[in-house]
C-alpha positions in Angstrom: -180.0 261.9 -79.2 -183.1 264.2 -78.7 -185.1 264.0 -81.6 -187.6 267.2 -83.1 -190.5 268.6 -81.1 -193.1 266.9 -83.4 -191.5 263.6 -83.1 -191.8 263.2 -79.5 -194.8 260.7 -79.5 -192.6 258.3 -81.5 -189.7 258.4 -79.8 -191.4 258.2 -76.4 -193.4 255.0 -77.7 -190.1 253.4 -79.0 -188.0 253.9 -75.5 -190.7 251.7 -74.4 -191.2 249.0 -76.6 -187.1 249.0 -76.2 -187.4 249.0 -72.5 -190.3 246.0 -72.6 -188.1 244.2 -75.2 -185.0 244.9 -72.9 -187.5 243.4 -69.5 -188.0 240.2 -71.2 -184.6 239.7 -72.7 -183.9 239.3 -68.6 -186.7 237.9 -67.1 -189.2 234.4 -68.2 -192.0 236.6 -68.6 -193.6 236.7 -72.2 -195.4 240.4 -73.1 -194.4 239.8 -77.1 -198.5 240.5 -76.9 -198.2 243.6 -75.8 -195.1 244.2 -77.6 -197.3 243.3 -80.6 -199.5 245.9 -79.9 -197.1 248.8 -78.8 -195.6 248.3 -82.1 -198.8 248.4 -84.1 -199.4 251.5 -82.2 -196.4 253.1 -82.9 -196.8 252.3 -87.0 -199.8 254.3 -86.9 -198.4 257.1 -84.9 -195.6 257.5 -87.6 -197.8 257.5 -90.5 -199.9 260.1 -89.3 -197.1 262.4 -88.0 -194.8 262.2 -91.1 -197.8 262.2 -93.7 -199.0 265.5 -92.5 -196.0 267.3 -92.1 -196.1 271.0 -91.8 -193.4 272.5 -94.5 -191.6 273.8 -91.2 -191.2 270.3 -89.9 -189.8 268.8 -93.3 -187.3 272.2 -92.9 -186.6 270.9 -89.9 -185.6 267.1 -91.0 -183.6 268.7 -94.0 -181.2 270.2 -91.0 -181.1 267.4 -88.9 -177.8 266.5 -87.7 -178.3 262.9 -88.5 -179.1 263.5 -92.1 -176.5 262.3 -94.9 -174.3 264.8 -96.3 -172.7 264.7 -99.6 -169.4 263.2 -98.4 -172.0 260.5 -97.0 -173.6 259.7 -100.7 -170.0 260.0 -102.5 -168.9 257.0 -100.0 -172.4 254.9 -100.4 -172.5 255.9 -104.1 -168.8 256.4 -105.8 -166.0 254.3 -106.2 -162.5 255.6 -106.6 -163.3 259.0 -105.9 -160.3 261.6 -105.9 -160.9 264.8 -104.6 -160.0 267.8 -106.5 -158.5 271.3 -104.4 -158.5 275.2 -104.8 -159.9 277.8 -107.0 -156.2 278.8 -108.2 -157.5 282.3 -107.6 -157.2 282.2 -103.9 -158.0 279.0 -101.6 -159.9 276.0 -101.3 -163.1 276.4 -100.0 -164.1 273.0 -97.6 -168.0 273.9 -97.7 -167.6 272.9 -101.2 -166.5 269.2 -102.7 -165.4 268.5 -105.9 -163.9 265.6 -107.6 -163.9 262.7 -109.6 -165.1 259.0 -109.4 -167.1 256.0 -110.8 -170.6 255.9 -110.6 -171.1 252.0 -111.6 -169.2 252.3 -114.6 -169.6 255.3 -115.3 -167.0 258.4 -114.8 -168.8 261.2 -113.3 -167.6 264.6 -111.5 -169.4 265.1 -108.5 -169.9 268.8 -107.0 -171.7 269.5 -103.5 -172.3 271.3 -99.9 -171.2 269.8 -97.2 -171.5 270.6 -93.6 -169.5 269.6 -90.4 -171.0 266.7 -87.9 -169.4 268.8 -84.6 -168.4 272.4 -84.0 -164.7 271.6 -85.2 -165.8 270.2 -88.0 -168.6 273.2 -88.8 -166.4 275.5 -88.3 -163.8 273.9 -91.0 -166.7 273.6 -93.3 -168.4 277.3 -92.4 -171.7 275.5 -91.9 -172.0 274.4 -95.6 -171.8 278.1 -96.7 -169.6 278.1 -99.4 -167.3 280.9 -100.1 -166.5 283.0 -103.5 -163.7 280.5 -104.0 -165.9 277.4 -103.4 -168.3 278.6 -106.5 -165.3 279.2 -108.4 -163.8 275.8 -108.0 -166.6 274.2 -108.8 -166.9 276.3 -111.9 -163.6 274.8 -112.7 -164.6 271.1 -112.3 -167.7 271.9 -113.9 -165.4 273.3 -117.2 -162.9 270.0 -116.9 -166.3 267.6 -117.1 -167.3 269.7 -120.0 -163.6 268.9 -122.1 -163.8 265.3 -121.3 -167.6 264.6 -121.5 -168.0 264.0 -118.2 -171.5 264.0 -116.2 -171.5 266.5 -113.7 -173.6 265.3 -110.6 -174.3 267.8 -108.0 -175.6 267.9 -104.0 -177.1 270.4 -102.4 -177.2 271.7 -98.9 -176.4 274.9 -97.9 -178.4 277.4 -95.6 -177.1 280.3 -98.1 -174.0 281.2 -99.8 -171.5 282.8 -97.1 -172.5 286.8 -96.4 -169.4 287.7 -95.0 -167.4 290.9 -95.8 -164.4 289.0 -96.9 -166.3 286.6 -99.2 -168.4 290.3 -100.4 -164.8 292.1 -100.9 -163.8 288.5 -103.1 -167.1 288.8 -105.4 -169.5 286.2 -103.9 -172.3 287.8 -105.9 -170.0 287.6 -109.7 -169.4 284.4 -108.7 -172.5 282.6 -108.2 -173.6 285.3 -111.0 -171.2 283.7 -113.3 -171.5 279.8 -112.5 -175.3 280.6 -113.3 -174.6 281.9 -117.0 -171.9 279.1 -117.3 -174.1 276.5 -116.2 -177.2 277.4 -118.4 -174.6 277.0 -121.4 -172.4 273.7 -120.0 -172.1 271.1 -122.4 -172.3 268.4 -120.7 -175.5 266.5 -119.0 -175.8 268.0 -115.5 -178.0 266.2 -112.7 -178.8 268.3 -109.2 -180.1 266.9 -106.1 -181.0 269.0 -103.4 -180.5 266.7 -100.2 -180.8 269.0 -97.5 -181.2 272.8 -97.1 -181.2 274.7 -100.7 -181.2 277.9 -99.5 -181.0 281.0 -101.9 -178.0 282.2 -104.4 -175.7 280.0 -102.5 -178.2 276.1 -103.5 -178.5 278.4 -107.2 -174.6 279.0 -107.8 -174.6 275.0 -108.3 -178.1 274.3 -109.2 -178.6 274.6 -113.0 -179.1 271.4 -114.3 -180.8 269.2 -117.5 -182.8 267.6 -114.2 -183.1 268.8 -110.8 -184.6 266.6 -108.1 -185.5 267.6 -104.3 -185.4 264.6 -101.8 -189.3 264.2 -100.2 -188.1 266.6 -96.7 -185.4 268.6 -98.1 -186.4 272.3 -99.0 -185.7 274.6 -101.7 -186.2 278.1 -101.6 -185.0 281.7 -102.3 -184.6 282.7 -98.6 -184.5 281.0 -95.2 -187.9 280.4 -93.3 -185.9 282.7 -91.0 -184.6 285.8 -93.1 -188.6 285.8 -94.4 -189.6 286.2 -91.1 -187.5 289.0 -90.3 -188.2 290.8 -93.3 -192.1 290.5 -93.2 -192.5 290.3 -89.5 -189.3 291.4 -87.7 -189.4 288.6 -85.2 -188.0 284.8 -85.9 -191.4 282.9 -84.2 -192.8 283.8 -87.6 -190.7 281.2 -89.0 -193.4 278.6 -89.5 -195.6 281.3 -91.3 -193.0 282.0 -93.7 -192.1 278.6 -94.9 -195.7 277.8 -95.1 -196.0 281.1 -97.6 -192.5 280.4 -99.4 -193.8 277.0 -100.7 -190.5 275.5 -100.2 -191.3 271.4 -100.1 -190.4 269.1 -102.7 -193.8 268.4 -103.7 -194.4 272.7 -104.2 -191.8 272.6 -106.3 -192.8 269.6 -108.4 -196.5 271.2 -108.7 -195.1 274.3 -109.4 -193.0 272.5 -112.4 -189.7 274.5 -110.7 -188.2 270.9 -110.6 -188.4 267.3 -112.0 -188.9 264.9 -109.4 -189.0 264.0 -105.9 -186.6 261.5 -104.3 -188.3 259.1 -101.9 -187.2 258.9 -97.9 -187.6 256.0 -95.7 -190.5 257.4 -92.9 -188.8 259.8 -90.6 -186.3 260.9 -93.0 -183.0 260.3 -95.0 -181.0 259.9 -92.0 -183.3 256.4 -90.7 -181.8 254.4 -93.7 -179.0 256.9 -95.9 -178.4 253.6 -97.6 -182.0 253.6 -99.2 -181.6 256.7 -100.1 -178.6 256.7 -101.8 -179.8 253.5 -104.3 -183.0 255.8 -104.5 -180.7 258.9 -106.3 -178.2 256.0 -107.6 -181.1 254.5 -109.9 -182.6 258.0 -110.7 -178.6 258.8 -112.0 -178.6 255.7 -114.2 -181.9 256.4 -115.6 -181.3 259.8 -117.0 -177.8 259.2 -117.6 -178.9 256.6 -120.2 -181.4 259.3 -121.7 -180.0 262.6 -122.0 -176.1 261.4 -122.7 -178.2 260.5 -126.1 -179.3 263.8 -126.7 -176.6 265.7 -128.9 -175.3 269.1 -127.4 -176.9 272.2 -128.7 -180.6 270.3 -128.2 -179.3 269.5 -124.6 -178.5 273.1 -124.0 -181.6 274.3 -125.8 -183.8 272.0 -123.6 -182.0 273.4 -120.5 -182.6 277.1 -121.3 -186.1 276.5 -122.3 -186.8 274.5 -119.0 -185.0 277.8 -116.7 -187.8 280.2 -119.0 -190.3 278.0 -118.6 -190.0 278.9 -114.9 -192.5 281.7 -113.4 -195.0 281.6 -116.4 -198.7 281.6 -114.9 -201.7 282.4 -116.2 -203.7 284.4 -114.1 
């Protein structure tokens, strides 16, 4: 598969090296010299392409097709997970997944986007844009962790909640309205990664949490690079100029104090070792599991409303 435009150099330099490695596989020629140095080459090539990423290129990597989704992290990271269906209102919403499972030995509920790998699939999962019902059902996961004293964790990775006129006419806005006021107020520890695309109301209508973590190329943001650029410039080659101005990356966010941490990617993103990944969220789960189940309730819910005020405070 094709990869970005930016990535070209790499790819071009690894179809050779492959292509060299596959020569002398065949023939009693030895070029590992030359392999040697290809390979050198193509280390440096990589570090300086992915460590001056433009925030367009890391919105990019979060929507490539390749990246893990959260179905991909419940099956590297949960055991005995059991999938729980419908809003009891009116559907089930498959952009959304909720359910239960063991996190080591812990129980946990985990809540999340996912998108579809192929058009069929996209289209059964409506991109990862969730639906009024999808907030709602998680809503009512979110309320069953909270009886049992259950830890909620939650992924990320949705262009934008879905705009429709049906999902308008069902009360998409109440509902991610409502799971925001409910959230602020769960009591219960809440952990949110955003692993992909955390675009706008529909990334919010999940993403209130005691910590909230962006992987190193996902984004976070209140719009699309794309809706920006139509509303400031009316044309979509803007793009690059809006996510540039929306300071979307993980390590905006972290130096804006908006979130807590940044999860570490192998080099050329989550999708070159998902595996990595994964323990890299697994061991930041463990560690603030261990601290904030500690903390008693009302402090916990205190801390969490003071952390959302404490966002947007400058001093000029």
């Amino acid at each position: 598969m094709p990869g970005l435009d930016f990535e070209r150099p790499i790819i071009e330099l690894e179809r050779k090296i492959e292509e060299l490695k596959g020569f002398t596989a065949h023939k009693d020629i030895d070029i590992s010299s030359e392999i040697s140095r290809l390979e050198e080459k193509l280390s440096h090539i990589k570090k300086d392409v992915y460590d001056s990423l433009t925030p367009w290129q890391r919105v990019q990597i979060a929507r490539h097709p390749k990246r893990p989704y959260t179905l991909d992290y419940i099956e590297m990271m949960i055991t005995g997970f059991i999938e729980i269906h419908g809003d009891r209102h009116f559907a089930d919403d498959k952009a959304m997944i909720c359910g239960l499972g063991r996190l080591g030995g812990e129980q946990v509920v985990v809540i999340g986007h996912q998108k579809g790998r192929d058009t069929k699939e996209n289209l059964q999962r409506n991109f990862g844009s969730a639906h009024p019902e999808g907030y709602r059902k998680a809503m009512r996961v979110m309320k069953m962790a909270e009886k049992f004293d259950l830890p909620v964790i939650v992924f990320i990775d949705t262009p934008g909640a879905y705009p429709g006129i049906g999902a308008e006419e069902r009360g998409q806005a109440e509902a991610i309205a409502y799971n925001l006021r409910e959230m602020a107020d769960l009591k219960t520890v809440v952990l949110v990664f955003v692993i992909g695309e955390g675009g706008s109301g529909g990334a919010l209508g999940i993403g209130i949490g005691d910590k909230v973590y962006v992987l190193e190329n996902a984004y976070y943001s209140v719009i699309s690079p794309e809706g920006c650029a139509a509303i400031l410039w009316k044309e979509r080659s803007k793009s690059p100029n809006a996510a540039a101005a929306l300071k979307l990356t993980a390590k905006d966010l972290l130096d804006m104090h908006i979130i807590d941490g940044i999860v570490k990617e192998p080099v050329g993103g989550a999708h070159k070792d998902p595996a990595e990944v994964a323990e890299n969220i697994k061991k930041i789960i463990k560690k603030d599991l261990a601290a904030l189940k500690a903390i008693p309730k009302d402090r916990l819910i205190d801390a969490r409303y003071n952390k959302i005020r404490a966002i947007g405070v400058f001093k000029e």
